[in-house]
C-alpha positions as CSV (number, residue, x, y, z in Angstrom):
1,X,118.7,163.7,63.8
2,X,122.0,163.1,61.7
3,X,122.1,159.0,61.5
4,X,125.8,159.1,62.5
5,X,125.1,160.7,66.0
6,X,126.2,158.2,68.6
7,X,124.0,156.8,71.4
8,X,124.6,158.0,74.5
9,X,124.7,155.4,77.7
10,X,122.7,155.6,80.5
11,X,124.9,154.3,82.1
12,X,129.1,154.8,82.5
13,X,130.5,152.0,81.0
14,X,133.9,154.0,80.4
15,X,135.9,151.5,83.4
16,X,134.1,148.3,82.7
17,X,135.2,148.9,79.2
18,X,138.7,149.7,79.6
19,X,139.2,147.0,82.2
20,X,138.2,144.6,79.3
21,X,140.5,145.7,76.8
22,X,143.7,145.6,79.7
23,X,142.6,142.0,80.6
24,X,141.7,140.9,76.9
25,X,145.5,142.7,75.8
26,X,147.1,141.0,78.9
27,X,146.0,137.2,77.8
28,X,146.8,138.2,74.1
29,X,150.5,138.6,75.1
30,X,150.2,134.7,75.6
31,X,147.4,133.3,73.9
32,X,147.1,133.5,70.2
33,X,143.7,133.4,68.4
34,X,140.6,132.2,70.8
35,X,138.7,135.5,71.0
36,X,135.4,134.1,71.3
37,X,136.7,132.2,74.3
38,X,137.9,135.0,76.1
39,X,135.1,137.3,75.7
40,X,133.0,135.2,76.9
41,X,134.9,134.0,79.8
42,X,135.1,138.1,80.4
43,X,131.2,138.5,80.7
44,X,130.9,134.6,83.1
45,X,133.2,137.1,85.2
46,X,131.2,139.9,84.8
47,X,127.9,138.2,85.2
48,X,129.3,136.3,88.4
49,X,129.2,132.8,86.5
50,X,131.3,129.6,86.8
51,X,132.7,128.5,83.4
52,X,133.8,125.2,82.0
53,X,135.9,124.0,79.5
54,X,136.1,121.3,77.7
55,X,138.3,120.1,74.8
56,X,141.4,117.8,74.1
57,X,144.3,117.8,76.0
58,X,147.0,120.6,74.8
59,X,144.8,123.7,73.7
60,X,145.2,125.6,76.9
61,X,142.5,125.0,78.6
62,X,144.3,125.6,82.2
63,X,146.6,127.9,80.5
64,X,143.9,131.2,79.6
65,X,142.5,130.0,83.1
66,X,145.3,130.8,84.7
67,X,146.2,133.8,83.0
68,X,142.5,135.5,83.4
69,X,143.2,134.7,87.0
70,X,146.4,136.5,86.5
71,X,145.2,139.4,85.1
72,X,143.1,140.2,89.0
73,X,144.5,141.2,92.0
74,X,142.9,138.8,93.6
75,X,143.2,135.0,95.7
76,X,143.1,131.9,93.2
77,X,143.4,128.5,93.8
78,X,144.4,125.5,91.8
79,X,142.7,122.0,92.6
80,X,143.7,118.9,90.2
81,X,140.9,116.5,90.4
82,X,141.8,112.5,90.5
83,X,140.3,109.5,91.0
84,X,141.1,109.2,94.5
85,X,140.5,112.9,96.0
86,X,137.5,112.5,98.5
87,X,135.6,115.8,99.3
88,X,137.6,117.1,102.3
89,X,140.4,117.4,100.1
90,X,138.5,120.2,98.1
91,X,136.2,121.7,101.1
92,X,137.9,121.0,104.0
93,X,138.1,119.2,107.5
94,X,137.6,119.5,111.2
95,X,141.0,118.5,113.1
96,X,141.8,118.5,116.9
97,X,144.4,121.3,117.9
98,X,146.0,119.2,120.4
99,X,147.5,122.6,122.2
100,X,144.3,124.5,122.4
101,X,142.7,121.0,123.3
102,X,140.0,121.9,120.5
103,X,138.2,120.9,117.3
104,X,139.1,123.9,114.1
105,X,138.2,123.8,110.8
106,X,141.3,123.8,108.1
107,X,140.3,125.2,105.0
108,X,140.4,123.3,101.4
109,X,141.6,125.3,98.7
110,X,138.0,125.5,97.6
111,X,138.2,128.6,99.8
112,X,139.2,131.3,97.4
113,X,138.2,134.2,95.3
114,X,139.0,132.6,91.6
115,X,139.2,128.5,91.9
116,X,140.4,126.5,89.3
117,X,139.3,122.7,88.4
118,X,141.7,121.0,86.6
119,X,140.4,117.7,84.7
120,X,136.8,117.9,86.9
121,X,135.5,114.7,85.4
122,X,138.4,112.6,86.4
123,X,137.1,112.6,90.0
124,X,133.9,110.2,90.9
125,X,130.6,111.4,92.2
126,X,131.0,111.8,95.6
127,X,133.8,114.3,95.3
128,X,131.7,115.9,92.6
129,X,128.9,116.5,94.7
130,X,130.7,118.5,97.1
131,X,130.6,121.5,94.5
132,X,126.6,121.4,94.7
133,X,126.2,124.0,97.1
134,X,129.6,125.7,96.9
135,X,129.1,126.7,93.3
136,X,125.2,127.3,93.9
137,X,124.9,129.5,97.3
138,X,129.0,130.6,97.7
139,X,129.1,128.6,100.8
140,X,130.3,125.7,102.6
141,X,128.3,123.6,105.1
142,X,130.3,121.2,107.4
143,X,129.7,119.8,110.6
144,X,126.3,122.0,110.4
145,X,128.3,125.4,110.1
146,X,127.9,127.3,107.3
147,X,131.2,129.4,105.8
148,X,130.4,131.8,103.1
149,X,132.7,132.1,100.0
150,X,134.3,135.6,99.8
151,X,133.5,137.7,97.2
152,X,133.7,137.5,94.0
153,X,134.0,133.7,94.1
154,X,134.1,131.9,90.3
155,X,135.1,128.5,89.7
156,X,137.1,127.5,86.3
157,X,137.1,124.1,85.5
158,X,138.2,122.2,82.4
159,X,137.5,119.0,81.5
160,X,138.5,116.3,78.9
161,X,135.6,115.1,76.4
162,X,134.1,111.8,78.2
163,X,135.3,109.5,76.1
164,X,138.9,109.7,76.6
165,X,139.8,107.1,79.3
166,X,139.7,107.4,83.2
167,X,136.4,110.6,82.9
168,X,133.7,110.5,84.2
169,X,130.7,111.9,83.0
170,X,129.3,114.8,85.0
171,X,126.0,114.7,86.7
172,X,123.0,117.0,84.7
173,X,122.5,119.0,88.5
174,X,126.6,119.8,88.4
175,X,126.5,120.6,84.7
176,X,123.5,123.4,85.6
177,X,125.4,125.4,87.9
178,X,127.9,126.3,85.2
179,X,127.0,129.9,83.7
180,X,128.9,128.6,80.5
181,X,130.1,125.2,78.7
182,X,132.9,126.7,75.8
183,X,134.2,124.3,73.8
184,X,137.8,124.4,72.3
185,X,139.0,123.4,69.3
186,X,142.5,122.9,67.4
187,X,144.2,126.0,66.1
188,X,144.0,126.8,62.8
189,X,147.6,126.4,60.9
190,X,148.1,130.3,60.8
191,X,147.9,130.4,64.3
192,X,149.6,127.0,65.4
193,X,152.6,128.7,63.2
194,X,152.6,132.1,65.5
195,X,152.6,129.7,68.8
196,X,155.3,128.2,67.6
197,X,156.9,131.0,66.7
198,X,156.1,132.8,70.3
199,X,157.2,129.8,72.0
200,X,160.9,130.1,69.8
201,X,161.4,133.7,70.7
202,X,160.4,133.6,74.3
203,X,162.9,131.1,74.9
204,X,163.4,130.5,78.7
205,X,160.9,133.0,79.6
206,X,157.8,131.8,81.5
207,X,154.1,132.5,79.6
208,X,152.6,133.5,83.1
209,X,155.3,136.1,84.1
210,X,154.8,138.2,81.5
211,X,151.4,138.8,82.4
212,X,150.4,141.8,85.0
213,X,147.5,142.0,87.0
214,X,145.0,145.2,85.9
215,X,142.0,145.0,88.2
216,X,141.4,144.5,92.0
217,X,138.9,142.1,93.1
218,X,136.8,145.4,94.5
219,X,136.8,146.6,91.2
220,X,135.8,143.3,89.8
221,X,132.6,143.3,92.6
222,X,131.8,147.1,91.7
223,X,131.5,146.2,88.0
224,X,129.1,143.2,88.5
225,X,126.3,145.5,90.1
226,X,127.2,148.0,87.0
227,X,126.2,144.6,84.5
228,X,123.2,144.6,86.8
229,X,121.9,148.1,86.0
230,X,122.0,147.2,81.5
231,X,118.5,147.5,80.0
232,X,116.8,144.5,78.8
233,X,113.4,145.5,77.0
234,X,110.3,143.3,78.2
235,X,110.0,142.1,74.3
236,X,113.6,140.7,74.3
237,X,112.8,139.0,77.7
238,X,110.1,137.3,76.2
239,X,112.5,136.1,73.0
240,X,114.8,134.7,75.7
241,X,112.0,132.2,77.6
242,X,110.8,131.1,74.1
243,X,114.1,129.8,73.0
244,X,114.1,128.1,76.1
245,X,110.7,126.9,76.0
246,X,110.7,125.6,72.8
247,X,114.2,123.3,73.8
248,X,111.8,122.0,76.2
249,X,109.3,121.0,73.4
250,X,112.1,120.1,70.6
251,X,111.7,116.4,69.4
252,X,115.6,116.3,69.1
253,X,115.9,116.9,72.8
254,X,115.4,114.4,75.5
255,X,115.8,117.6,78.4
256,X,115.2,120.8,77.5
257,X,116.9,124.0,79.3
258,X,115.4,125.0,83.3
259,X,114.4,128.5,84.2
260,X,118.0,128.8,85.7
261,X,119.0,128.9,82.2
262,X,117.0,131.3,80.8
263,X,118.2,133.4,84.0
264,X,121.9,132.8,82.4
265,X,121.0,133.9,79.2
266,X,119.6,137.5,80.4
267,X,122.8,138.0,82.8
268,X,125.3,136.4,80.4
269,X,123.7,138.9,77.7
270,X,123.9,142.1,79.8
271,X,127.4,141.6,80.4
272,X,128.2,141.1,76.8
273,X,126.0,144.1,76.4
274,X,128.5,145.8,78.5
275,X,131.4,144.9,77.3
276,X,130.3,145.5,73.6
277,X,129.9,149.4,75.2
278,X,126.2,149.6,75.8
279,X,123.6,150.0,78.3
280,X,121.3,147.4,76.0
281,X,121.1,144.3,75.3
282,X,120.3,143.6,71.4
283,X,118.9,140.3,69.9
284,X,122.8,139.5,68.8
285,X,123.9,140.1,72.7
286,X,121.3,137.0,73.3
287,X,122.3,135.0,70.4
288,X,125.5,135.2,71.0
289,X,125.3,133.7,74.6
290,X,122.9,130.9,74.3
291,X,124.4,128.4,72.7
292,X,127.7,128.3,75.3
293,X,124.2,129.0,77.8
294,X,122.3,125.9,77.0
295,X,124.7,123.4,75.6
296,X,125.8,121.9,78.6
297,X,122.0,121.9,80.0
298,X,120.4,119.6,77.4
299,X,120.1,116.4,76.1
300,X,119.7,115.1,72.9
301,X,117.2,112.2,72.5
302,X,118.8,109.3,72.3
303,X,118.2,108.4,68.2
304,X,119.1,112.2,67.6
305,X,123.1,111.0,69.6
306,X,122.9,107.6,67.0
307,X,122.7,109.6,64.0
308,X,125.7,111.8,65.2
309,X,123.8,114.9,65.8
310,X,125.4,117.7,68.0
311,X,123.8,119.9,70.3
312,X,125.1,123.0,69.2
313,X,123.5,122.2,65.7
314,X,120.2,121.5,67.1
315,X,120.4,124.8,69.8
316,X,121.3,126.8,66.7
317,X,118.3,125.6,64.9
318,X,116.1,126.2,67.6
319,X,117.3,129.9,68.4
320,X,117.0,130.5,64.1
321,X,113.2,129.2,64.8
322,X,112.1,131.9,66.8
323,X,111.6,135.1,65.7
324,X,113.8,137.8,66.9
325,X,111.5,141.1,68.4
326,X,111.8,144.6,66.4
């Protein structure tokens, strides 16, 4: 067979494809550089995954939020997290209707398709841990009723790095139920020029109107079971649970990653699979997943934080360790 044949898919990838490329175009009308970002918020959506940000304030960390958001036909909800919001402010509350002489539950605004989570680690514990179960099971349990999350429900939320002032540092059981932890950095000077220069010729315009929504919330649900359907050969499951084993034996790493991780690296690698326009997931699918996967999800030891080791470097060693199936 000629070598330059192309592979044909099992599966039809042709509109989970071509959704991509209108959603990746849209956010490019806005945001300059930060590929990597945006494919990889593309597969936490197409792998049904909550994603968080975190970087300095100013690198538009709300701003592709809100323009992914835009790009679906869909419900979305902003919730700016403070020091003083209690949990009813995010979940909701039971009130007395005084003209039906009856108790009803008001919604939060936690009750939407596409929720984001501005600034998550300003707010203390207890309003953290009203996300537990939300973000977990896609429902809401108050006064021992139980209010399922519409479909699909994925929470954005951004954060500042803990030690700017007024943060506060998220619990390891909150940190879990994020599919993804992407971290942003500065522009480079090429590309702080061209937002410059977009911001001078767009003048009086504003960056979210001149983004259009390309894909209905049913779409978005039909192309999750599609992600569901890519091939993953038993030998690259295997290379998946030894990464994550061996962070659970690494002498730089106080916690190592849980199964639930391992679980988000094989449905965080299918939808890059799928977006990359196969049916398969390669060794470089995995790779390119796991570190966003499992940085969020361990913990250095605490002489490996002294000597000013980060966890990326030590993930990336860990993942170089173990040798990739043929």
């Amino acid at each position: 067979m000629d070598d330059q044949t192309p592979f044909e898919n099992r599966l039809n990838l042709e509109e989970l494809n071509r959704a991509a490329f209108q959603i990746k175009s849209e956010i490019a009308k806005v945001i300059v550089g930060q590929e990597k970002t945006v494919d990889l918020m593309l597969t936490a959506l197409l792998a049904n995954g909550h994603i968080l940000l975190e970087g300095v304030p100013g690198i538009a960390k709300t701003m592709i939020s809100k323009l992914i958001s835009k790009t679906i036909s869909t419900e979305f909800n902003r919730i700016q997290f403070t020091p003083d919001l209690m949990p009813s402010d995010v979940l909701g509350t039971t009130i007395f209707n005084m003209g039906k002489s009856e108790f009803e539950f008001k919604q939060g605004p936690i009750f939407s398709n596409l929720v984001l989570i501005d600034e998550i680690n300003r707010a203390p514990a207890k309003t953290q841990s009203a996300l537990f179960e939300v973000m977990e099971e896609r429902q809401v349990t108050i006064d021992g009723e139980c209010r399922e999350m519409s479909a699909p429900f994925i929470v954005f939320a951004t954060q500042n790095p803990v030690e700017h002032e007024g943060t506060y540092r998220l619990p390891e059981a909150q940190l879990d139920r994020f599919l993804y932890k992407i971290e942003l950095d500065y522009p480079s000077l090429e590309e702080e020029v061209q937002i410059l220069n977009n911001a001078q010729s767009r003048e009086n315009q504003d960056e979210l109107s001149q983004v259009n929504p390309v894909i209905s919330a049913q779409k978005i649900i039909e192309l999750q079971q599609v992600v569901k359907k890519i091939l993953v050969e038993p030998n690259l499951i295997r290379y998946i649970a030894q990464v994550v084993e061996k962070t659970r034996k690494s002498n730089a790493l106080f916690l190592g990653g849980s199964p639930r991780a391992s679980l988000a690296i094989l449905n965080a690698s299918k939808a890059y699979a799928a977006i990359e326009g196969r049916d398969f997931v390669t060794p470089e699918d995995i790779k390119f997943v796991t570190t966003p996967v499992l940085t969020h999800r361990v913990i250095l030891t605490p002489e490996k934080e002294m000597e000013g080791v980060q966890t990326n470097t030590v993930i990336q060693q860990i993942v170089d360790s173990v040798e990739i199936p043929r």
